[in-house]
C-alpha positions as CSV (number, residue, x, y, z in Angstrom):
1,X,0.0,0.0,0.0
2,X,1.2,3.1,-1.0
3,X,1.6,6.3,1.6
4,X,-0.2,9.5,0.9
5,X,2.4,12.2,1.1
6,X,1.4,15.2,3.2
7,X,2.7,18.2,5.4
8,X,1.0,20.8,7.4
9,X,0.8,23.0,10.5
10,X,-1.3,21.6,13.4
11,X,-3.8,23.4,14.3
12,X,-5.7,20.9,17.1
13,X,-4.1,18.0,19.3
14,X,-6.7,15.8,20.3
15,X,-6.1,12.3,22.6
16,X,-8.4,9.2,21.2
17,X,-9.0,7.0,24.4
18,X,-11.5,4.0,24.3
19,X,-13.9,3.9,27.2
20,X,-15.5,0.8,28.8
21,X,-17.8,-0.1,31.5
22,X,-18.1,-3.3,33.6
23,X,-20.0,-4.0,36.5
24,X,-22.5,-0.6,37.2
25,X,-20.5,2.2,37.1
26,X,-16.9,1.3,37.2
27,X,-15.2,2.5,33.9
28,X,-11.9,2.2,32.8
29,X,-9.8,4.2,30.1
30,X,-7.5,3.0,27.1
31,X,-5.1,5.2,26.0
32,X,-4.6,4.2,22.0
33,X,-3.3,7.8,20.6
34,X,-3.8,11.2,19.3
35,X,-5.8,12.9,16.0
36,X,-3.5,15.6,14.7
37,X,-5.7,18.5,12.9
38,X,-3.7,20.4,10.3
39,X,-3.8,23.0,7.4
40,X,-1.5,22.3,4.9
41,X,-1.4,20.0,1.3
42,X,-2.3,16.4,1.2
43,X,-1.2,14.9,-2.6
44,X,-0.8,18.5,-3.6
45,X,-4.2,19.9,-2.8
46,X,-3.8,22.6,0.1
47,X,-6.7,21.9,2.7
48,X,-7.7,21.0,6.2
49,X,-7.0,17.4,7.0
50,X,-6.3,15.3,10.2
51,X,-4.0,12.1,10.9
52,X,-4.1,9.4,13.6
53,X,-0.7,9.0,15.3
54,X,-0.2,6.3,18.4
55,X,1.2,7.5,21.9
56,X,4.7,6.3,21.8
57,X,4.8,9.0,17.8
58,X,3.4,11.6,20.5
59,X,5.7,10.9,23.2
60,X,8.9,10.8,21.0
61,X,8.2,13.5,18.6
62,X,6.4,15.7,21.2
63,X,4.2,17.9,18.7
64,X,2.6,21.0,19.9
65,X,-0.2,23.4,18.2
66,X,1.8,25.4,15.6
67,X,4.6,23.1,14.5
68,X,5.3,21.8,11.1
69,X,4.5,18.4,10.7
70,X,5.3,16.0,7.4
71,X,5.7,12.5,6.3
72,X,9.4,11.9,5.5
73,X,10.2,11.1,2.1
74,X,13.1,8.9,2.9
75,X,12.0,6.7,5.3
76,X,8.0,7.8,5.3
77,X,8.0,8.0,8.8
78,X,6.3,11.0,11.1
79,X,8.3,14.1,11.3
80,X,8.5,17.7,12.7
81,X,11.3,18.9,10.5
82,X,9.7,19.0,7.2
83,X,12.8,19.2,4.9
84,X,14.7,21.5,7.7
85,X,18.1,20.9,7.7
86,X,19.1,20.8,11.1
87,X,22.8,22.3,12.5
């Protein structure tokens, strides 16, 4: 399967948990990720678009409202620096 290349500023951070109950009222949470809510060009159409990342992306990259965000072209993996050489 082929990867949709894309890159964008976030605009929204939001954590996607799954909720159960068991037994009345007891409920417990599963952490599983975050949806990341950008503007910027997916396939080379510039639009509003969001992507599903899991925790371990999150805790690793850290991304933050604002920051650039891209799928590498080398090794298609999640990135902040979006072609940015680094020092």
């Amino acid at each position: 399967m082929e990867k949709i290349k894309w890159s964008g500023t976030i605009i929204s951070i939001q954590p996607r948990t799954n909720v159960w109950r068991y037994r009345c009222d007891n409920r417990t949470h599963s952490h599983i990720g975050y949806n990341i809510f950008l503007d910027g060009i997916v396939e080379g159409e510039t639009r509003q678009f969001s992507v599903a990342i899991s925790e371990r992306q999150q805790q690793t990259v850290g991304f933050r409202i604002s920051d650039a965000a891209c799928v590498g072209a080398r090794k298609e993996q999640l990135t902040k620096q979006c072609g940015k050489k680094t020092a």
